[in-house]
FIPABA-213864 format. One record per atom (N, C-alpha, C): x, y, z. Coordinates in steps of 0.1 Angstrom, whole numbers, plus 2048, in hexadecimal, padded with zeros to 3 digits. Each point is the difference from the previous one (the first is absolute). Last residue first. Layout:
BEGIN
   px   py   pz
    X    Y    Z
...
END
This chain:
BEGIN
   px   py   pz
  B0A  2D6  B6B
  800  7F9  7F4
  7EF  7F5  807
  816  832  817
  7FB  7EA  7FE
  7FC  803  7F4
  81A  82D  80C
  7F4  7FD  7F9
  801  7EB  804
  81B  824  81F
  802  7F9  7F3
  7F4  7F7  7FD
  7FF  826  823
  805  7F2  803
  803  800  7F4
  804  831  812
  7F8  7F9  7F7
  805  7F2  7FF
  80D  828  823
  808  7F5  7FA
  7EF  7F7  7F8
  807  837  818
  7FA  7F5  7FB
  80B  7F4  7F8
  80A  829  81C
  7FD  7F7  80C
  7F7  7F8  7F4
  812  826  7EF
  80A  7F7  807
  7FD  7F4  807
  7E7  824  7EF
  803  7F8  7F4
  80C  7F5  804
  7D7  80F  820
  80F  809  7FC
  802  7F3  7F7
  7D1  806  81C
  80A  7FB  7F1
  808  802  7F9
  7E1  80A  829
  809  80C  7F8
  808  7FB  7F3
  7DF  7EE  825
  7F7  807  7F5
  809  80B  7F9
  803  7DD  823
  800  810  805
  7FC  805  7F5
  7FE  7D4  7FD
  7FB  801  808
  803  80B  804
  81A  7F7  7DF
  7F1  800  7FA
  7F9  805  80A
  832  7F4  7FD
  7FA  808  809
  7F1  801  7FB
  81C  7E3  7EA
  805  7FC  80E
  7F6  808  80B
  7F1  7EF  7CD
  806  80C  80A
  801  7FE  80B
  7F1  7DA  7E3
  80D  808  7FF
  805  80E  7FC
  7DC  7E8  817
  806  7F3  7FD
  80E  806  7F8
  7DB  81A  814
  80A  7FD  80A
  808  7F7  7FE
  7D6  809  7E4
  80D  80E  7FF
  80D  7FB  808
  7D4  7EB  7EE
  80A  7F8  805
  809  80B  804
  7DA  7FF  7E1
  801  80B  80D
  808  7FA  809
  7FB  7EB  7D7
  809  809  7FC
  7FB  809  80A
  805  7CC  807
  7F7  80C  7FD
  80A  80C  800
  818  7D8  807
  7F4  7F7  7FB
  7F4  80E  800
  833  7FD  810
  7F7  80B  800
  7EF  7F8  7FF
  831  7EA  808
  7F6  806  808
  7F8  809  7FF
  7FA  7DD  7DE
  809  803  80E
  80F  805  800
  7DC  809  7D5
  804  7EF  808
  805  80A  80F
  7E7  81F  7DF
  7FA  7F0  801
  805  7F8  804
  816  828  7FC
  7EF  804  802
  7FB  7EE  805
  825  806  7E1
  808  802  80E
  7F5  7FF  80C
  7F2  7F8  7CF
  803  7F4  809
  80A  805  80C
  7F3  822  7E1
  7FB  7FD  804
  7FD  7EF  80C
  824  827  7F6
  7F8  7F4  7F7
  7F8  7FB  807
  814  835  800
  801  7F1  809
  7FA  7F7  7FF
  7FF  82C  7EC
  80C  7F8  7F9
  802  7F5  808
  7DF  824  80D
  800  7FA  7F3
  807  7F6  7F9
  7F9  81B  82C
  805  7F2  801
  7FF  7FA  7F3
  7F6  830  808
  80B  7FD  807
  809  7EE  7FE
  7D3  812  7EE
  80E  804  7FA
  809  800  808
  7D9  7F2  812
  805  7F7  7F5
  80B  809  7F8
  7EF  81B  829
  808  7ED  803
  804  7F4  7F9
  7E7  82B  7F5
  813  801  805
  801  7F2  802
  7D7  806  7F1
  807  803  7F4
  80D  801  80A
  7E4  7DF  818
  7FF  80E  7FC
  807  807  7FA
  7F4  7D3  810
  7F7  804  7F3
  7FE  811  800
  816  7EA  82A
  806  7F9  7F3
  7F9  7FE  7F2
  7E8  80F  829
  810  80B  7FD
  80B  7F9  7F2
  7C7  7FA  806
  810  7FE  805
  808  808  7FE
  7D5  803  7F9
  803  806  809
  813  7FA  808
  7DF  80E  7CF
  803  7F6  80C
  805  804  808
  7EC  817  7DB
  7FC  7FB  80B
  802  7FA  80B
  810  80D  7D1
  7F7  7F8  800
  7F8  7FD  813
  829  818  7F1
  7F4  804  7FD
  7F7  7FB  7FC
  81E  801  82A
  803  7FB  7F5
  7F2  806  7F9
  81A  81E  81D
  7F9  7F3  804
  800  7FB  7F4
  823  821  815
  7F6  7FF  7F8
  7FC  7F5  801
  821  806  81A
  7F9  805  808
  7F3  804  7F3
  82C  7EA  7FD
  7F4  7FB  801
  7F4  808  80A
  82B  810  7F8
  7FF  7F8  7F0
  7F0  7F8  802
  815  81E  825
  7FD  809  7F1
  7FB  7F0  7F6
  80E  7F2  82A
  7EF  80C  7FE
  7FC  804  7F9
  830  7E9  801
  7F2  7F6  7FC
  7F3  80C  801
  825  816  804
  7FE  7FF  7F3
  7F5  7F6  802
  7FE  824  828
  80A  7F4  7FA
  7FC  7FB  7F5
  7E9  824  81C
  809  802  7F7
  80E  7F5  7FB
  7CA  803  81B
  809  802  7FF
  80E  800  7F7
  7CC  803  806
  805  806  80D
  812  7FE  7FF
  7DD  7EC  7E3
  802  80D  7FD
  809  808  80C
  7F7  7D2  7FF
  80A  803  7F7
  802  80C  800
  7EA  7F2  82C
  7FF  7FB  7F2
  80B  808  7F3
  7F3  803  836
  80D  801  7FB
  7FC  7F4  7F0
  7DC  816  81B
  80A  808  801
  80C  7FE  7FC
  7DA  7E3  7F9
  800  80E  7F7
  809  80A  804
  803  7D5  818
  7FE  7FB  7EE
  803  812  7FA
  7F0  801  82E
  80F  7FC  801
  802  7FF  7F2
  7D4  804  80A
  806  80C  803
  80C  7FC  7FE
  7EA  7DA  7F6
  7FE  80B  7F6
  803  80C  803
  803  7E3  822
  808  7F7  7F1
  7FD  80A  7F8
  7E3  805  823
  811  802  805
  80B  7FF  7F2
  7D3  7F1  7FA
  800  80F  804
  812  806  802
  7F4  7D3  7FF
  801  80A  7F0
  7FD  80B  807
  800  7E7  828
  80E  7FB  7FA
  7FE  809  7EE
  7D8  7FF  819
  809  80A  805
  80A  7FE  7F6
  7E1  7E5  7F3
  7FD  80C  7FF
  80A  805  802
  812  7D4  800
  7F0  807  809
  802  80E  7F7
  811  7D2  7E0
  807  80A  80C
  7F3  808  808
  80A  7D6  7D8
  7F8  807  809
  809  809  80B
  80B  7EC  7D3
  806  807  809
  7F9  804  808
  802  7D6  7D1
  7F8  80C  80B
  809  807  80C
  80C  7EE  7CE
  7F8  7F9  80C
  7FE  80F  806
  819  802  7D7
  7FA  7F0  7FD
  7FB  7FB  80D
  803  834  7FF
  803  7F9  7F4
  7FB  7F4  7FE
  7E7  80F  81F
  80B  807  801
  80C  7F6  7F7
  7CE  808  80D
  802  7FB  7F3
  814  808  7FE
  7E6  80A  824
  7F7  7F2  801
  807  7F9  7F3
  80C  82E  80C
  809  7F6  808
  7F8  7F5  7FD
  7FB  830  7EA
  7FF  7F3  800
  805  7F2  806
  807  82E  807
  7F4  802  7FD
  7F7  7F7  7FF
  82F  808  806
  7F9  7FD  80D
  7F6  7FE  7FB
  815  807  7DF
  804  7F5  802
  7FC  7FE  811
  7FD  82A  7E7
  7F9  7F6  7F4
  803  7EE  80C
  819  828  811
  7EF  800  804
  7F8  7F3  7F9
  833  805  7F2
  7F8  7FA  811
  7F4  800  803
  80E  816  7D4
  801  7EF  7FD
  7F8  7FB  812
  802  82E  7FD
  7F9  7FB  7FA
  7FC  7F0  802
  825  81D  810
  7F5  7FB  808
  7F5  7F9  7FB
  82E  7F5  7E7
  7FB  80E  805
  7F1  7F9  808
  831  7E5  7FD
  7F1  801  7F9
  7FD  80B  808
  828  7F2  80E
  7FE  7F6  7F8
  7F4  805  7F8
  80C  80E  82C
  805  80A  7F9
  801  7F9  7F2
  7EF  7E8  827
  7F9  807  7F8
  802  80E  7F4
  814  7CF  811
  807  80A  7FF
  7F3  80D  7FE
  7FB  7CB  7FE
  805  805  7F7
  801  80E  808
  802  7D0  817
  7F6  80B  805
  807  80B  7F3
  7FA  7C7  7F3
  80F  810  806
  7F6  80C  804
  7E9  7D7  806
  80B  801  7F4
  809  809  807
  7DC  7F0  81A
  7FE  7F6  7F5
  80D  802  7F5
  7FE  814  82A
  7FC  7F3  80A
  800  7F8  7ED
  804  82E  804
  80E  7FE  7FE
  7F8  7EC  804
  7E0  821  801
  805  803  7F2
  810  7F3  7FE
  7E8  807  82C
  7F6  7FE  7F9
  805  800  7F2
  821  813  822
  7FC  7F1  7FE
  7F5  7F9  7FC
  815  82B  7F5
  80C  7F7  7FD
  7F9  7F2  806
  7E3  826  805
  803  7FD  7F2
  808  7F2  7FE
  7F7  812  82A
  7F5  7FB  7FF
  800  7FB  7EE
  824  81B  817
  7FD  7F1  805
  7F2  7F9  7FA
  81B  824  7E1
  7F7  802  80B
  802  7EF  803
  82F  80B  7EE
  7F0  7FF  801
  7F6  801  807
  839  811  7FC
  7F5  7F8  802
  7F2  803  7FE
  823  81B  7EC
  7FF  7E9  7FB
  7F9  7FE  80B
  7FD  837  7EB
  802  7F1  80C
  800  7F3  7FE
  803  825  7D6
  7F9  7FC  809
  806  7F7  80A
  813  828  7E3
  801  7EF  800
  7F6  7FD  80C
  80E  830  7EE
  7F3  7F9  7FD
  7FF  7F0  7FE
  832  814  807
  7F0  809  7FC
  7F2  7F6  7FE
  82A  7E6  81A
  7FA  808  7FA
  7F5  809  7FE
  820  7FD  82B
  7F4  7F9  7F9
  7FC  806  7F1
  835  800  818
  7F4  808  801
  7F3  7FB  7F8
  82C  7EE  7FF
  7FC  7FD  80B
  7F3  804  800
  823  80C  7DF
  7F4  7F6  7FC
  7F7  7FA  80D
  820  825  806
  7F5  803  7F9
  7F9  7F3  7FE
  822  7F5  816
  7FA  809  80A
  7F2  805  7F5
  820  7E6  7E7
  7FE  7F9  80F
  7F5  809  809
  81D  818  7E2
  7F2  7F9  7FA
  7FC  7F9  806
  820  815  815
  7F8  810  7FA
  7F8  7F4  7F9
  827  7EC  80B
  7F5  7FE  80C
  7F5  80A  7FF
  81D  7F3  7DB
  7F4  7F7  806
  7FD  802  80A
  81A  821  7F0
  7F6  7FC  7F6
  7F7  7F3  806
  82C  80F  814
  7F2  80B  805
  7F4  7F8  7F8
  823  7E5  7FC
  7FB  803  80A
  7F6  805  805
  818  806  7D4
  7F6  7F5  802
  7FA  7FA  80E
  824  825  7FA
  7EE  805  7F7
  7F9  7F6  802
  829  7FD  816
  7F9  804  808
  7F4  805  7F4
  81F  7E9  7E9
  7FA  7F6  80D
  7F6  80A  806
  819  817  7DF
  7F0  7F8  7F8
  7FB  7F2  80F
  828  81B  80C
  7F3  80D  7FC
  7F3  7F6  7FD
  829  7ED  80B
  7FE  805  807
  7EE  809  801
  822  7F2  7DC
  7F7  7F4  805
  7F2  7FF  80C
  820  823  7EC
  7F6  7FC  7F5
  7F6  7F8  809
  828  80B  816
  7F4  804  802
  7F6  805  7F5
  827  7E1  7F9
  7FB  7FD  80E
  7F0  80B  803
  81B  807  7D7
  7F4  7F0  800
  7FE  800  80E
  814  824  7E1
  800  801  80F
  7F3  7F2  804
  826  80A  7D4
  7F3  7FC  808
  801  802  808
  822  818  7DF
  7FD  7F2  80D
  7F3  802  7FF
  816  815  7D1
  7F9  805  80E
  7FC  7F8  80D
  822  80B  7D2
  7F7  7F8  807
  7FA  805  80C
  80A  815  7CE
  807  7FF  80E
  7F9  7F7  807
  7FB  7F1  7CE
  7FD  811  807
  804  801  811
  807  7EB  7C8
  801  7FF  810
  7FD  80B  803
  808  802  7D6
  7F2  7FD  800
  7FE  7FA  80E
  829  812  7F1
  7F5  80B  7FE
  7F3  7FE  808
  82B  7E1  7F1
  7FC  801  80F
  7F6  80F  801
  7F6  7D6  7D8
  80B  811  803
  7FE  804  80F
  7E9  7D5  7F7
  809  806  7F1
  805  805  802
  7EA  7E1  820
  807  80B  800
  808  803  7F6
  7DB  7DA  80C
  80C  804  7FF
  808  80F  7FE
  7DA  7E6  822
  7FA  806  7F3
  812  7FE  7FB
  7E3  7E9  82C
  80C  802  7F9
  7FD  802  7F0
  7DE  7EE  81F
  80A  80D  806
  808  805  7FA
  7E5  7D1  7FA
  810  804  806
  801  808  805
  7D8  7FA  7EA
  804  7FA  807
  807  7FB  807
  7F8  82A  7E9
  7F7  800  807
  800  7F2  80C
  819  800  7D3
  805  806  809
  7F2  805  80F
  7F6  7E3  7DB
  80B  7FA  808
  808  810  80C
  7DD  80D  7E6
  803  7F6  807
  803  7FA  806
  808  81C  7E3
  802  808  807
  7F7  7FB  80C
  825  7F9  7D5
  7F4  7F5  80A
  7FD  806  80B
  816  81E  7CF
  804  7F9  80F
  7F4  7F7  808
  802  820  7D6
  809  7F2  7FC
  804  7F9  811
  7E4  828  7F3
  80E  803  806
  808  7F3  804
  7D3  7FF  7E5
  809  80E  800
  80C  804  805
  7E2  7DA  80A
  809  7FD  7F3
  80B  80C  7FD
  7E8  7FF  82C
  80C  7F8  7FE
  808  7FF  7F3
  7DB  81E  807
  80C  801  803
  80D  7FA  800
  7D3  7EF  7F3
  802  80A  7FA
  80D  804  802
  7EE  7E4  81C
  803  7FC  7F4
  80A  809  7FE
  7EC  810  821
  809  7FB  805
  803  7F6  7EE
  7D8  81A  7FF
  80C  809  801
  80C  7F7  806
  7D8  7E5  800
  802  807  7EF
  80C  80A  806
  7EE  7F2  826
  805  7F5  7F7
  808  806  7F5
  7E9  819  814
  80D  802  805
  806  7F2  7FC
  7CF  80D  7F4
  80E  80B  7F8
  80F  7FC  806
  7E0  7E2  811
  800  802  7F6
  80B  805  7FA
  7F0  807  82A
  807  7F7  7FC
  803  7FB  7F4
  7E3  822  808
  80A  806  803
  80D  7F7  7FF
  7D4  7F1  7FD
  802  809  7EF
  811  803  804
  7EA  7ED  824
  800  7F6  7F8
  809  805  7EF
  7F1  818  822
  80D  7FE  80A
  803  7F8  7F2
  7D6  812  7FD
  80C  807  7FE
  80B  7FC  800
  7DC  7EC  810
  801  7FC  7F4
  80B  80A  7F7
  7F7  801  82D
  806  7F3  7FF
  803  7FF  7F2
  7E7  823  811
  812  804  7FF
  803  7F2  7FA
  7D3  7FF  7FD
  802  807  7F8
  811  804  802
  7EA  7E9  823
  801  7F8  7F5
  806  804  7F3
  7F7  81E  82A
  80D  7EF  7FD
  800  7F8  7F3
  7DB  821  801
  80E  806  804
  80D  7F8  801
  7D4  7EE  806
  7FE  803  7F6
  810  807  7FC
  7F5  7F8  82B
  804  7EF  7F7
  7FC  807  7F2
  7F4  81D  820
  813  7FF  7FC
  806  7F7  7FB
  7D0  808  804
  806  80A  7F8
  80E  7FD  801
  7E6  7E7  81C
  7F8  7FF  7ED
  810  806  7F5
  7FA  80C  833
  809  7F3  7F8
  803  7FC  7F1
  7E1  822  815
  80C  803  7FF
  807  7F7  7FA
  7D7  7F5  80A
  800  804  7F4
  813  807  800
  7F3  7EA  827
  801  7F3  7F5
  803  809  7F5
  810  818  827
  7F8  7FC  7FE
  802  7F8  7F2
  821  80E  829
  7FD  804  7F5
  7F2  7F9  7F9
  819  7FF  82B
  801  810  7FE
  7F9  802  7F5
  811  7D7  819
  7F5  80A  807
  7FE  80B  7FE
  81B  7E0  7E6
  7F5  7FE  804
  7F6  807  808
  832  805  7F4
  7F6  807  7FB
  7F4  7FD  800
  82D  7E2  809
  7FB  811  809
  7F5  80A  7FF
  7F6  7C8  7F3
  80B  80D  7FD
  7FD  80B  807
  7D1  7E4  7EB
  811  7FF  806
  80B  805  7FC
  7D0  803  7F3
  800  804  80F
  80E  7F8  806
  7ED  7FF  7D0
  807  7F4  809
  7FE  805  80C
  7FA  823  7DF
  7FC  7F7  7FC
  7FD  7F2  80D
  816  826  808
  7F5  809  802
  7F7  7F2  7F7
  82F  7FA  809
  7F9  804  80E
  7EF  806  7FB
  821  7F2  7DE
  7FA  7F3  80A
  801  803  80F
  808  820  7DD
  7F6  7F7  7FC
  7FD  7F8  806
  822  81A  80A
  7F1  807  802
  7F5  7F4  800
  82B  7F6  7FB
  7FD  800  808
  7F6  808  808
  80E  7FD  7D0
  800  7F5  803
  7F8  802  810
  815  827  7F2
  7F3  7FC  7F9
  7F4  7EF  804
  831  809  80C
  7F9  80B  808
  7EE  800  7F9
  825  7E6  7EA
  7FC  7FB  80C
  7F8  80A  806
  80B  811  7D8
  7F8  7F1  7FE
  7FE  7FC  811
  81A  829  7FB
  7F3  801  7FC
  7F6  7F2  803
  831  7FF  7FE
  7FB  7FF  810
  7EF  805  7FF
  816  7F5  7DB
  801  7F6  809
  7F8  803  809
  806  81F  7DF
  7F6  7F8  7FE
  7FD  7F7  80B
  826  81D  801
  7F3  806  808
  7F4  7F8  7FB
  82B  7EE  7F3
  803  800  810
  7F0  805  803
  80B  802  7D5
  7FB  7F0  802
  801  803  813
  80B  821  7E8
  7F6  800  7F7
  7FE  7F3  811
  82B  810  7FF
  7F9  804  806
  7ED  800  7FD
  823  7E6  7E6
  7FE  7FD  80E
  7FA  806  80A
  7FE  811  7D0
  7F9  7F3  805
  801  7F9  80D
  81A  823  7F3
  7F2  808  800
  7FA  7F1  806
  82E  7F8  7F4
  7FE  807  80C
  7F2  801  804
  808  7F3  7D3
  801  7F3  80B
  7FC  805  80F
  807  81E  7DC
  7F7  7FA  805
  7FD  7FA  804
  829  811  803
  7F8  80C  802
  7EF  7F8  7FD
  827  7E1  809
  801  806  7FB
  7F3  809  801
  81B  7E1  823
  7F6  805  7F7
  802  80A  7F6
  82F  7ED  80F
  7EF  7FC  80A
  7F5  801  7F5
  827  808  7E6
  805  7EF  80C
  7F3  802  807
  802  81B  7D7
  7FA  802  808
  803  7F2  809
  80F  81D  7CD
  7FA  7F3  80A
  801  803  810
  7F8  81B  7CD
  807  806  80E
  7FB  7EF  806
  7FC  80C  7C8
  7FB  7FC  80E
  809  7FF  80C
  7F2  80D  7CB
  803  805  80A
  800  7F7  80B
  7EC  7FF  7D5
  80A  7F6  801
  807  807  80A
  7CB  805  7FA
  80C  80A  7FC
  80D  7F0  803
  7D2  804  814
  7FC  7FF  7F1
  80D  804  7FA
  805  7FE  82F
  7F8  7F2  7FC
  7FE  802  7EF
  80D  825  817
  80C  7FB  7FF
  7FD  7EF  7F9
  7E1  81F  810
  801  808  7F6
  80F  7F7  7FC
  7F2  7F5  826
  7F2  801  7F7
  803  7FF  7F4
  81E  80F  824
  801  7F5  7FB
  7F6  7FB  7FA
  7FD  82A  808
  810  7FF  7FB
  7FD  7F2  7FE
  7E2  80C  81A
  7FA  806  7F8
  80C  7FF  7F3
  805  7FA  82B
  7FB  7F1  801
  7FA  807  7ED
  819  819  816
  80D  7F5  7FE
  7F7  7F6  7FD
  7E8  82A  80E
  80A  800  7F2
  80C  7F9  7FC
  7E3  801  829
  7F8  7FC  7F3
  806  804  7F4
  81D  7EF  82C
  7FB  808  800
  7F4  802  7F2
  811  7D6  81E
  804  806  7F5
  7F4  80D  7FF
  80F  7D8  823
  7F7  808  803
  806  80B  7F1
  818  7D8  814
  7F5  7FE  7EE
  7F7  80B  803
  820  7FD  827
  806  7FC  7EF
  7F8  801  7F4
  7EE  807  82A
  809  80B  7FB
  806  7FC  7F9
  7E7  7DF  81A
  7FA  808  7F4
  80A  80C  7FA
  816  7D5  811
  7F8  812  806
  7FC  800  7F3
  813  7D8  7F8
  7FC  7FE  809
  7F4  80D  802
  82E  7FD  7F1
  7F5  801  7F4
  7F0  7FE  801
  829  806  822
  800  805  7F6
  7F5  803  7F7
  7F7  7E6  82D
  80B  7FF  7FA
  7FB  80D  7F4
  7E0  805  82B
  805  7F5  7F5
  80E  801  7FC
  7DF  817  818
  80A  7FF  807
  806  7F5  7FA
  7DA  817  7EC
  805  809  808
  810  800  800
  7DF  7E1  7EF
  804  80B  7F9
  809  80B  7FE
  7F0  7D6  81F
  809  800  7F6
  805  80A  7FA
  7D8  807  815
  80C  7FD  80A
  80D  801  7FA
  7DA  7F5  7E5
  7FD  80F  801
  80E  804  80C
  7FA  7D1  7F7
  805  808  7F0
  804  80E  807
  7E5  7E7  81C
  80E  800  803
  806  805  7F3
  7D0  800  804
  808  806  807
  811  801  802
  7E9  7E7  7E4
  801  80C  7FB
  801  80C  808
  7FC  7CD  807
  80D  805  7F9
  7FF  80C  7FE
  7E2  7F6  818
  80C  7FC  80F
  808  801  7EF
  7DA  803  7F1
  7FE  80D  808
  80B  7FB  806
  7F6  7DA  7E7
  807  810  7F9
  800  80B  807
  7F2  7D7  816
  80B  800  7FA
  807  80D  7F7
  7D1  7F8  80D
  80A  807  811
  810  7FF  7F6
  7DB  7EF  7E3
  807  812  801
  803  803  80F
  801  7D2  7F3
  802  808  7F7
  803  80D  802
  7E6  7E9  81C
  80F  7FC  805
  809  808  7F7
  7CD  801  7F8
  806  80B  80A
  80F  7FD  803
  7EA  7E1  7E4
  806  80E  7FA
  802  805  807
  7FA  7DA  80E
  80D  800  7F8
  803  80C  7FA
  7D6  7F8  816
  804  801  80B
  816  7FF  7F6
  7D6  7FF  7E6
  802  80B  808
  808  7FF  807
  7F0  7E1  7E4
  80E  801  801
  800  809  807
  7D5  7F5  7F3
  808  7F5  808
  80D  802  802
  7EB  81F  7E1
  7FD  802  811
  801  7F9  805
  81C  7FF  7CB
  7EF  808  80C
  800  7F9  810
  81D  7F7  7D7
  7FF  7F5  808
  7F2  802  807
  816  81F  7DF
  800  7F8  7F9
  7F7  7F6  809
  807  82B  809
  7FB  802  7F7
  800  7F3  7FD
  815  807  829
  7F6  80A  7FA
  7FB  7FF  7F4
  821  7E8  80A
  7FA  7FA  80C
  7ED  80A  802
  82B  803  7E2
  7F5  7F1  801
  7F8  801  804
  81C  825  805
  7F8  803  7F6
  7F8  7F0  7FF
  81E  7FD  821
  7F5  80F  806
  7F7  804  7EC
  825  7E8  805
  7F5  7F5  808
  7F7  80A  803
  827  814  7E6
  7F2  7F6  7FB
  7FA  7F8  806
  81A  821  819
  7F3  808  7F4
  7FC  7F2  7F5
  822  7F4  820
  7F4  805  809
  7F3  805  7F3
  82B  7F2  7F2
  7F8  7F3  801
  7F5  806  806
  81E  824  7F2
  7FB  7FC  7F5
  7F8  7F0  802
  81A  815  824
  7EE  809  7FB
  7FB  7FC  7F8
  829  7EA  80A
  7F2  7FF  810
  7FC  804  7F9
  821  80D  7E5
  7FA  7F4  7FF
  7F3  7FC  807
  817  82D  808
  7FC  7FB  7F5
  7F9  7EF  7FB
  814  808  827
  7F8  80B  801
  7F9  7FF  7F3
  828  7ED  807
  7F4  7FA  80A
  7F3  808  7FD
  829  813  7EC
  7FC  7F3  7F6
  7F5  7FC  809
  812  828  814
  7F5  800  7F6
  7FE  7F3  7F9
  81A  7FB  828
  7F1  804  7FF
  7FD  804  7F9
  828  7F0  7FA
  7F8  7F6  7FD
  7F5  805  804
  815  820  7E0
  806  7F7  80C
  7F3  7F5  804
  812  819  7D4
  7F8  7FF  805
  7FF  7F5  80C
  825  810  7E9
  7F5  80A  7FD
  7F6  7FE  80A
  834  7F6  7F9
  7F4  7F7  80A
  7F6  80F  7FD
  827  7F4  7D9
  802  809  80D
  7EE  7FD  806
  832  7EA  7DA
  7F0  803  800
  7FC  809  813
  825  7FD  7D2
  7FB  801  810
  7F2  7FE  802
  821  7ED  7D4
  7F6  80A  804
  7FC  7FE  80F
END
């Protein structure tokens, strides 16, 4: 029995790469959460540089490779349907009519998922090409949207699990092993189909000058100031009367309220005192109330810009700031280098700009 090169090595690359990219990208989302962030965005740069080159592939690929091989009209995909409940069956060396549907299925999920994805972490995160364009509640919304393709991708993985079985039993072939070879066998010379060259050189040519353009078109976008990210530097008069005993916290940290509440009382300022002149609160309370939580659109603003309801005035007794840190034991809080839970700077790298990318926190390991 002959056997004949179905699947070359850029679709086997291609296939595989996507099948490790989409589960460090499903870990890393649903299972590991927002300390991995910086693994997931590697993830989905990975599937957008495979699915662009698939889409390349499609074109200027080998044989079985073009989409024009498995592109089936709706009465060959509607035939083989009808050929699955029946002892009929027509075989197929590349895709078959639904195998076909699903690689074009899984290609617009893909690139949906990342494009979604990169909403979400411009209008949530204020990072990425899309930072200066999109707002928190937008975000809200595309992390809602990602999550729901993701969960798709998940179902869709699934059925193609289940259908590659299925087939294999049906057409008594490892379609598997063939996937990791290339190499299918050849029953009747019917079932070959003319060959067609690759044009790999300017395949290559095409997906290099896309990722080129692509980083210097994001590079350039992410350059631009986020939406509603407040200034990292501090009033002078804040960063050194505020900063001389802890961390000068970020006024975009707490609404005007919490600030006014806390100039009001400097004699009794948490566990000591903050005398300051007249002027210096004056000043402090125009500056506090113009860039307080309400004034701007980054997730810390959104999550703690409610106060606590009992009064207080920490920021670390406020319904975002304990659901955020719920699952961090309490003895992390209590030994070195945090020893208090308004410790922020002990593990966020950036705290002191007040943007707390999920990237920039490393949590110490609980003392014993």
């Amino acid at each position: 029995m002959t056997s004949v090169r179905v699947w070359d090595a850029g679709v086997r690359s291609f296939h595989w790469l996507l099948a490790v990219a989409v589960s460090a990208g499903a870990l890393t989302g649903f299972v590991l959460g927002r300390l991995t962030l910086a693994w997931h965005l590697v993830a989905g740069v990975v599937v957008l540089v495979a699915v662009a080159w698939r889409v390349v592939w499609g074109v200027l690929g080998p044989t079985y490779a073009r989409f024009a091989s498995f592109t089936y009209p709706p009465a060959v995909v509607l035939a083989h349907l009808r050929a699955l409940r029946g002892t009929g069956r027509r075989r197929h060396l590349g895709h078959n009519p639904l195998g076909a549907l699903m690689v074009f299925a899984f290609l617009l999920v893909l690139a949906a998922i990342v494009l979604t994805g990169v909403l979400a972490l411009g209008g949530l995160l204020k990072q990425g090409p899309l930072r200066a364009f999109l707002s928190y509640d937008a975000g809200r919304s595309w992390l809602r949207l990602h999550n729901w393709l993701a969960i798709a991708l998940l179902a869709m993985i699934a059925a193609h699990l289940a259908g590659v079985a299925f087939e294999s039993w049906r057409g008594r072939e490892n379609l598997v092993a063939a996937m990791l070879t290339g190499d299918k066998p050849v029953l009747t010379e019917a079932e070959a189909t003319a060959p067609v060259h690759a044009r790999a050189g300017l395949a290559w040519t095409i997906v290099l000058a896309l990722l080129a353009a692509g980083t210097a078109a994001v590079a350039a976008l992410a350059a631009l100031p986020g939406r509603g990210v407040p200034p990292a530097a501090l009033d002078p008069v804040f960063a050194e009367q505020c900063g001389s005993c802890h961390l000068a916290f970020p006024p975009s940290l707490a609404p005007a309220s919490t600030w006014n509440a806390i100039l009001a009382d400097l004699q009794h300022h948490f566990t000591t005192q903050a005398p300051l002149s007249d002027e210096q609160v004056a000043h402090l309370r125009a500056w506090l109330d113009a860039n307080s939580a309400e004034h701007w659109d980054t997730l810390p603003s959104h999550i703690l810009r409610r106060p606590a309801a009992d009064g207080s005035l920490r920021i670390t007794d406020t319904p975002g700031w304990r659901r955020r840190h719920a699952r961090i034991p309490a003895a992390v809080f209590a030994a070195k280098p945090v020893y208090r839970r308004s410790a922020c700077e002990a593990c966020h790298a950036d705290a002191a700009s007040g943007r707390f990318a999920p990237q920039a926190i490393a949590i110490p390991p609980a003392q014993d």
